[in-house]
C-alpha positions as CSV (number, residue, x, y, z in Angstrom):
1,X,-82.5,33.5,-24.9
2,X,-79.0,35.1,-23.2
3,X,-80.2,38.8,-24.2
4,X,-84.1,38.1,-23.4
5,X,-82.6,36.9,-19.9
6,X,-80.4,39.9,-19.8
7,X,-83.6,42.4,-20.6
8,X,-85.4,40.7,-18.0
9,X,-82.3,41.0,-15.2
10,X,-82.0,45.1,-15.8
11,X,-85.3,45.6,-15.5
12,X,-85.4,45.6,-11.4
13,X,-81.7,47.0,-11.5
14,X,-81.8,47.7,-7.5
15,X,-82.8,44.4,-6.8
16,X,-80.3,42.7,-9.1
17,X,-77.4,44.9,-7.6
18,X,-78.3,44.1,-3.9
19,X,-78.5,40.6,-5.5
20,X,-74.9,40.5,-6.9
21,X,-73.6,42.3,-4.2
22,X,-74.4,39.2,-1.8
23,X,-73.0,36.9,-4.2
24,X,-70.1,38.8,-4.9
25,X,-69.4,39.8,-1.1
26,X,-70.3,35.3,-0.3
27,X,-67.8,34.1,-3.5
28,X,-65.2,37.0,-1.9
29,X,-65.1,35.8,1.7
30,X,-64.5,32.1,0.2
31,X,-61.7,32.6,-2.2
32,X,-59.9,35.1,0.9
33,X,-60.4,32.1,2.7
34,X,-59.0,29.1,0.3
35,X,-56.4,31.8,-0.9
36,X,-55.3,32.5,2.6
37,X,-55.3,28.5,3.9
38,X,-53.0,27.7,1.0
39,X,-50.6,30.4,1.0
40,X,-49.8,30.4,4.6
41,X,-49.4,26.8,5.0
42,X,-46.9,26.9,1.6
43,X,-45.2,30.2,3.6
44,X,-44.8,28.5,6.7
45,X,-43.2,25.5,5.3
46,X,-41.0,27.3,2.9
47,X,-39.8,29.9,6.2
48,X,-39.4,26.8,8.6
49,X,-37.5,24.8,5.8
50,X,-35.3,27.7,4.7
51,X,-33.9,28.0,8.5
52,X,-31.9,25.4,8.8
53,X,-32.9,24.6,12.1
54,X,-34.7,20.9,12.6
55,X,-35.2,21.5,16.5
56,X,-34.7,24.1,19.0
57,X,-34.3,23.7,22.9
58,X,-35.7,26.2,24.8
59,X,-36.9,26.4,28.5
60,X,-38.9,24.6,30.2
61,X,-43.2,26.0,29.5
62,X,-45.0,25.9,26.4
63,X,-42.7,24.4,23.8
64,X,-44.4,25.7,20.7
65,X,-45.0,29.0,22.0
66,X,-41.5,29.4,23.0
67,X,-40.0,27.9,19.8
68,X,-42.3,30.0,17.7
69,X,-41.1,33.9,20.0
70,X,-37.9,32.7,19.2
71,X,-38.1,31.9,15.7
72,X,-40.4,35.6,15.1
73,X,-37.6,37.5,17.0
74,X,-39.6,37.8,20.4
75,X,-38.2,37.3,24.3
76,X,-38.8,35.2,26.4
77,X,-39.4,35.6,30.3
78,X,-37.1,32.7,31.2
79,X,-33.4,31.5,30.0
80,X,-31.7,28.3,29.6
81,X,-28.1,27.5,31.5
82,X,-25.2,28.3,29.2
83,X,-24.1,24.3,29.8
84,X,-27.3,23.4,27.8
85,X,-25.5,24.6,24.8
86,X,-22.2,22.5,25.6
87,X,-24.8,19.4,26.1
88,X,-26.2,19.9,22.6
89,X,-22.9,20.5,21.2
90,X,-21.7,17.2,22.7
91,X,-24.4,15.6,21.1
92,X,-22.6,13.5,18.4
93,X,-25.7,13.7,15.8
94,X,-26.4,17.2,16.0
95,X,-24.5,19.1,13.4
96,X,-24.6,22.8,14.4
97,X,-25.9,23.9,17.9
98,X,-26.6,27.5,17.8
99,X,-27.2,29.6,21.0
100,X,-29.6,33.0,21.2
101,X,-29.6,35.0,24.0
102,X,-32.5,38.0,23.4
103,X,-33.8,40.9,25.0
104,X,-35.5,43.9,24.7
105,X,-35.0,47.9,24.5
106,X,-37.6,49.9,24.9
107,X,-37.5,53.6,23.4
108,X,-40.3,55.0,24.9
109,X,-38.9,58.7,23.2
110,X,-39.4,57.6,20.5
111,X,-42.6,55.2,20.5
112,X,-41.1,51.5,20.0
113,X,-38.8,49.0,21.3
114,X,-35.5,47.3,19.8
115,X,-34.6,43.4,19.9
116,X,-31.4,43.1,20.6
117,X,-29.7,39.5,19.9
118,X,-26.7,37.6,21.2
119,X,-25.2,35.0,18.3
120,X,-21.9,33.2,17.9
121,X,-20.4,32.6,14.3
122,X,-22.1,28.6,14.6
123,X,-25.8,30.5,13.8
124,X,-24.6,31.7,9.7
125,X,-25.3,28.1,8.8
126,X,-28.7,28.7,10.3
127,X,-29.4,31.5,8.4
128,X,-28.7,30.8,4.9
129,X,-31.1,34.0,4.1
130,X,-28.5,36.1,5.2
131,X,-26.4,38.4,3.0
132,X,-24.4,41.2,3.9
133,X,-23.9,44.5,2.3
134,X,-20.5,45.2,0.9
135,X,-17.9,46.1,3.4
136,X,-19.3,43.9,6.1
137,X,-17.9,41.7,8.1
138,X,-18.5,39.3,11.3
139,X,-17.9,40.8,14.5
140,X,-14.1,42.0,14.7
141,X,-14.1,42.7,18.5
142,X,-17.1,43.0,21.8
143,X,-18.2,46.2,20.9
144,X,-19.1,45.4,17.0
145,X,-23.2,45.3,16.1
146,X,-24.2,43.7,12.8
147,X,-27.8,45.5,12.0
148,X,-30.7,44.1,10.1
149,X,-32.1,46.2,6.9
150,X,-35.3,47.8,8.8
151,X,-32.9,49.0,11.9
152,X,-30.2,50.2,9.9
153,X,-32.4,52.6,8.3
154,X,-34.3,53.4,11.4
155,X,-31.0,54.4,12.7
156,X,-29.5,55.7,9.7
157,X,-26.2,54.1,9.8
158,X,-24.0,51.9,7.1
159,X,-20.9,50.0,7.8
160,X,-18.3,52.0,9.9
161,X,-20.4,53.6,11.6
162,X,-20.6,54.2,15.7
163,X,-23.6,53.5,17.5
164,X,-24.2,54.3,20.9
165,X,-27.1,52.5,22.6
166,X,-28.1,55.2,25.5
167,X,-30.5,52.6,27.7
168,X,-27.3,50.2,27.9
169,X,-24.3,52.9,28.0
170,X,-22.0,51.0,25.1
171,X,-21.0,52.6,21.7
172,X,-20.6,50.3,19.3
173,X,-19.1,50.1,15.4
174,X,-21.6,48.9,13.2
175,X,-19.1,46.1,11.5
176,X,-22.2,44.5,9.0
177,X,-25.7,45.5,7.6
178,X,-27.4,42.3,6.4
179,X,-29.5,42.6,3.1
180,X,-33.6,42.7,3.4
181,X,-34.7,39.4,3.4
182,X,-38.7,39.9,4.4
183,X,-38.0,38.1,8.2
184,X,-37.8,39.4,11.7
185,X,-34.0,39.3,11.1
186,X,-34.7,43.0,9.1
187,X,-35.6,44.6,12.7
188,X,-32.9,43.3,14.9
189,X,-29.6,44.6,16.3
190,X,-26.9,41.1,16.8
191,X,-24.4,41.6,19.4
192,X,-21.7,39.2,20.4
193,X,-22.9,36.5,22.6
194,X,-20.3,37.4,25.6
195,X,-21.5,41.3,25.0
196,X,-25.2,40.6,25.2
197,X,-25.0,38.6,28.1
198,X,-23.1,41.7,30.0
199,X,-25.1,44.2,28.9
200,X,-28.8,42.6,29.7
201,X,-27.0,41.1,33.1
202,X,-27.9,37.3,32.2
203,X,-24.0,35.9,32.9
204,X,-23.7,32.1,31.5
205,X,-27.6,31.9,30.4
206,X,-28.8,31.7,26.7
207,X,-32.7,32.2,25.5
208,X,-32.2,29.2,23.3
209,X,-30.4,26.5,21.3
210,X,-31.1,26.1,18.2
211,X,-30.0,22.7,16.3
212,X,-29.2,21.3,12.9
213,X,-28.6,17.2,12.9
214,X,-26.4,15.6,10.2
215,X,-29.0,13.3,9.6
216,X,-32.4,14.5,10.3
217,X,-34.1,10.6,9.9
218,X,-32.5,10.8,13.7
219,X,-34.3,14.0,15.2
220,X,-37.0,11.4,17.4
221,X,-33.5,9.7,19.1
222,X,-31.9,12.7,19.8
223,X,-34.7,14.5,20.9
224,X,-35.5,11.9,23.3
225,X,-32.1,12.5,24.8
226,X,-32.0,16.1,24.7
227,X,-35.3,16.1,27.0
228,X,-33.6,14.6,29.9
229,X,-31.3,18.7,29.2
230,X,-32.3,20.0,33.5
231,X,-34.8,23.3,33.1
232,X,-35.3,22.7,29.1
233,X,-37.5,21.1,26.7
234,X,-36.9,20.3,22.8
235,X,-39.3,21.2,20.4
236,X,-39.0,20.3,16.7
237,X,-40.0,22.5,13.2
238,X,-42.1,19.2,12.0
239,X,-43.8,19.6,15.4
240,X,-44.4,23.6,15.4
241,X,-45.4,23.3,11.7
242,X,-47.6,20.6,12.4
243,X,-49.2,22.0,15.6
244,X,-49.6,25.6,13.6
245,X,-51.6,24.4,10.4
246,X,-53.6,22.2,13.3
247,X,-54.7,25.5,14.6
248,X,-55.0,27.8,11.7
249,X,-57.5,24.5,10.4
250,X,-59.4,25.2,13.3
251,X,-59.6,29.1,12.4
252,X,-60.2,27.9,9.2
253,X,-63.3,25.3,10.4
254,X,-65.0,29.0,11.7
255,X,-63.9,31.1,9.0
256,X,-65.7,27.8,6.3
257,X,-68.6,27.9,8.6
258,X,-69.2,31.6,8.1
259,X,-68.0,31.3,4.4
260,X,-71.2,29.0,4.4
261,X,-73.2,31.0,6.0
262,X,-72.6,33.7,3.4
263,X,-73.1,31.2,0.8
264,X,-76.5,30.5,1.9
265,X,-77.1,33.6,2.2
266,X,-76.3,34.7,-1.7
267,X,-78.4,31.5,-2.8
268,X,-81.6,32.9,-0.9
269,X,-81.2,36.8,-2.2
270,X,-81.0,34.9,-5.6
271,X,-84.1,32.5,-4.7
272,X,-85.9,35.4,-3.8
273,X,-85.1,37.6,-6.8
274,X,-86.2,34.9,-9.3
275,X,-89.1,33.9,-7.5
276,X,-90.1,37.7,-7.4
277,X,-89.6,37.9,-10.9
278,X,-91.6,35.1,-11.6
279,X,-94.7,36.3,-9.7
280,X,-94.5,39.5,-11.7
281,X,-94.0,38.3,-14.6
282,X,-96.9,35.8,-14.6
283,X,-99.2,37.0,-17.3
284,X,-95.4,37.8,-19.4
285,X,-95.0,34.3,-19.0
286,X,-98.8,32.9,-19.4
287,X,-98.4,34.7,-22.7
288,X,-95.0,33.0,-24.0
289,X,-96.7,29.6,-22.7
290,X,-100.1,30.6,-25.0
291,X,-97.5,31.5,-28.3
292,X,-96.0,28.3,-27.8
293,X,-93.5,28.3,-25.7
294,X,-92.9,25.0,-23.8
295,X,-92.3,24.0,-20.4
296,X,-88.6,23.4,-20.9
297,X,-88.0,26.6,-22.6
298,X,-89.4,28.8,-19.8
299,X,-87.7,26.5,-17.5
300,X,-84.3,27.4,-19.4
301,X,-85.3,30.9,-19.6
302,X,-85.7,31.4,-16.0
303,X,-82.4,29.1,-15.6
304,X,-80.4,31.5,-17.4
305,X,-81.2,34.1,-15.5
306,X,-80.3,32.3,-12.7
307,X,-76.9,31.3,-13.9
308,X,-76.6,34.8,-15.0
309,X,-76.8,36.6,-12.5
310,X,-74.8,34.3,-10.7
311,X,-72.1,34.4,-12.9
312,X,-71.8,38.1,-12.5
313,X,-71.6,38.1,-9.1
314,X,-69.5,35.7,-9.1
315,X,-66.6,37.3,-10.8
316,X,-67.0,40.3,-9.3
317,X,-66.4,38.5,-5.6
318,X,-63.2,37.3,-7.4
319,X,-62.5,40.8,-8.4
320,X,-63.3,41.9,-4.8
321,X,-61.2,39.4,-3.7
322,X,-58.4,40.1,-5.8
323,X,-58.7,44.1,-4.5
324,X,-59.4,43.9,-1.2
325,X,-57.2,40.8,-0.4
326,X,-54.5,42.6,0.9
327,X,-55.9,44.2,3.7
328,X,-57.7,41.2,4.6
329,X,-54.0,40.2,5.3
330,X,-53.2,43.0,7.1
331,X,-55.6,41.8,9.8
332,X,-55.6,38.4,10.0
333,X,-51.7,38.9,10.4
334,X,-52.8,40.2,13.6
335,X,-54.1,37.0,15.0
336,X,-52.3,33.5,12.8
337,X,-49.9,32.4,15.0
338,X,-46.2,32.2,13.4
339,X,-47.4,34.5,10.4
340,X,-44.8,33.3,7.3
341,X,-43.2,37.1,5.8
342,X,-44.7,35.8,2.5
343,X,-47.7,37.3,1.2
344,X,-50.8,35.1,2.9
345,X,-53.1,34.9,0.3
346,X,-52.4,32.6,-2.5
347,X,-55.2,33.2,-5.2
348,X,-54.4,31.0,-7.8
349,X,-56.3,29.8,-10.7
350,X,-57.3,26.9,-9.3
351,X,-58.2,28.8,-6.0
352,X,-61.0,31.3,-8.3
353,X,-62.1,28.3,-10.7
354,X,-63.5,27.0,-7.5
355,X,-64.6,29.7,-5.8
356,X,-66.3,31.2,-9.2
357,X,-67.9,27.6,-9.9
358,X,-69.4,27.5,-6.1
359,X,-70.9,30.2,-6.6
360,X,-72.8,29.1,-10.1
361,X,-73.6,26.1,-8.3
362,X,-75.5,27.9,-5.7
363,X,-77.1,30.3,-7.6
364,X,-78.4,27.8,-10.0
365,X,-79.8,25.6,-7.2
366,X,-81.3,28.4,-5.7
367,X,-82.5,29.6,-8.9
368,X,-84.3,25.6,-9.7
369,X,-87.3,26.1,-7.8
370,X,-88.7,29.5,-9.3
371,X,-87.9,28.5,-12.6
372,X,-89.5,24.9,-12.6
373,X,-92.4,26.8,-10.5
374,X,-92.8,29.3,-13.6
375,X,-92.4,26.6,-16.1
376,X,-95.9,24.9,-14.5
377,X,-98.0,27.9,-15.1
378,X,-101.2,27.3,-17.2
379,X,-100.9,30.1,-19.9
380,X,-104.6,30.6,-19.4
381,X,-104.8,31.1,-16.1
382,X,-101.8,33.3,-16.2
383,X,-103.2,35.6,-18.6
384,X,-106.3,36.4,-16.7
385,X,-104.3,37.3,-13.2
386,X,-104.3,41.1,-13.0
């Protein structure tokens, strides 16, 4: 029955590629989707968890959006007081209280734009990512830049180095290079906090604080306290994470309803191929019915076919998937808020067992009514259609 369903598939073999084609394209866009939905929610909670940092206080506006620039290595258009940070510090639950002033360079000569970042020695325990190449060392004086991986190849320099930044007027030494880690850290030039705050003309005023409690079962009491900070607002990780994965499920509520779309789309390409191939195969099929073929049988035939071609198109949407999954990244990066470094798209086993049974599931369905519509023919009134 498998190769008589086979013969009858190649027989229209434009139809039954446009046919796999839709499925393939409908069982592609779902597994991009379930593949992307898990890995960027198991990205974002391994980046936010790897920080370190449980809350941030940041000026007053939109919390998340400011917690999130400052966490992707973006400015912001407003600063905090330099006292905020001696208020968090005097906080006796919080642990470390980091301060980040940053700003922005742009190099129009030479088509892009440098973050430059003021940090004190209390943000290493915030970063446990970072690892220096050897010879480095934390700053030694004001005029002492530790670059990130990306910049310090940008700029071709190593450790020992002089830098001199033109827009600002200061040569610096580079004293550090930190290791690639895959974060916004791998772009960015860190300054002295004292030195960035003299050369982007921002005396006593910080971009941020970012804070580590010693017991984290405590972040709703002191958060409640840090609000009352004048000109800021905190915001914490279990907050952005929670607010994020609220709006990529809503990106994710389209993207399923187009997924669907897709889906039904497949199903009725594979509805109409079978019931095509049942119309013109009705005196093929009067005459198996007349040899003695029973109902069932031509039902199963027309079944297998169904689940057949299905399965086909099936795995090659999970081959399409699998190929073209990675540029699919590359643009939804453009437009997920708070995009982990990770790779997005998680397909896992589990992630194509679904998406390869869905797609069975619909083809057969669609595939039910042509077959059980075959399987009532009379075989002889099918034998005298023309």
């Amino acid at each position: 029955m498998l190769s008589l369903a086979l013969s009858n598939l190649t027989r229209r073999r434009l139809r039954t590629a446009l046919t796999l084609l839709g499925v393939a394209i409908s069982v592609g866009v779902l597994a991009c989707l379930l593949a992307f939905g898990k890995g960027y929610e198991a990205g974002l909670g391994r980046e936010l968890n790897g920080m370190g940092i449980q809350m941030m206080l940041v000026p007053l506006g939109c919390p998340y959006d400011a917690a999130a620039r400052v966490l992707k290595g973006k400015t912001l258009e407003v600063s905090l007081p330099a006292n905020s940070l001696n208020i968090a510090r005097q906080e006796g639950k919080v642990e470390v209280a980091a301060p980040l002033l940053m700003a922005t360079l742009p190099r129009p000569a030479e088509g892009r734009t440098d973050l430059w970042v003021g940090i004190d020695e209390s943000v290493r325990p915030l970063k446990p990512w970072w690892k220096m190449t050897t010879g480095s060392r934390w700053f030694p004086d004001a005029n002492s830049v530790i670059l990130g991986a990306e910049a310090a190849a940008t700029e071709l320099r190593q450790v020992g180095d002089t830098f001199f930044s033109p827009e600002t007027g200061r040569k610096f030494t580079v004293c550090g290079v930190l290791e690639r880690s895959g974060t916004s850290d791998d772009s960015q030039f860190f300054v002295p906090l004292a030195t960035a705050q003299e050369m982007f003309h921002q005396p006593n005023r910080i971009t941020a604080v970012a804070i580590r409690l010693k017991d984290p079962t405590q972040i709703t009491e002191v958060s409640t306290r840090l609000q009352q900070v004048p000109g800021a607002q905190v915001v914490t990780m279990a907050e952005m994470m929670g607010t994020f994965l609220n709006l990529v499920g809503s990106v994710r509520t389209l993207v399923s309803a187009i997924a669907i779309v897709a889906l039904c789309i497949s199903g009725l390409s594979v509805f109409n191929t079978m019931l095509s191939a049942v119309l013109e195969r009705t005196r093929e099929l009067g005459v198996l019915r007349a040899v003695g073929a029973s109902r069932s049988q031509v039902f199963c035939l027309l079944s297998v076919e169904a689940i057949l071609l299905t399965t086909l198109g099936s795995t090659l949407g999970v081959v399409l998937a699998l190929a073209t999954g990675r540029f699919v990244e590359m643009g939804v990066r453009l437009f997920v808020p708070m995009a982990p470094a990770d790779t997005l798209l998680n397909l896992s086993r589990e992630v194509i067992q679904q998406c390869f049974m869905v797609g069975v599931v619909v083809g057969l369905g669609a595939g039910l009514y042509p077959a059980w519509q075959a399987s009532r023919l009379q075989p002889v009134e099918a034998i005298r259609i023309d």
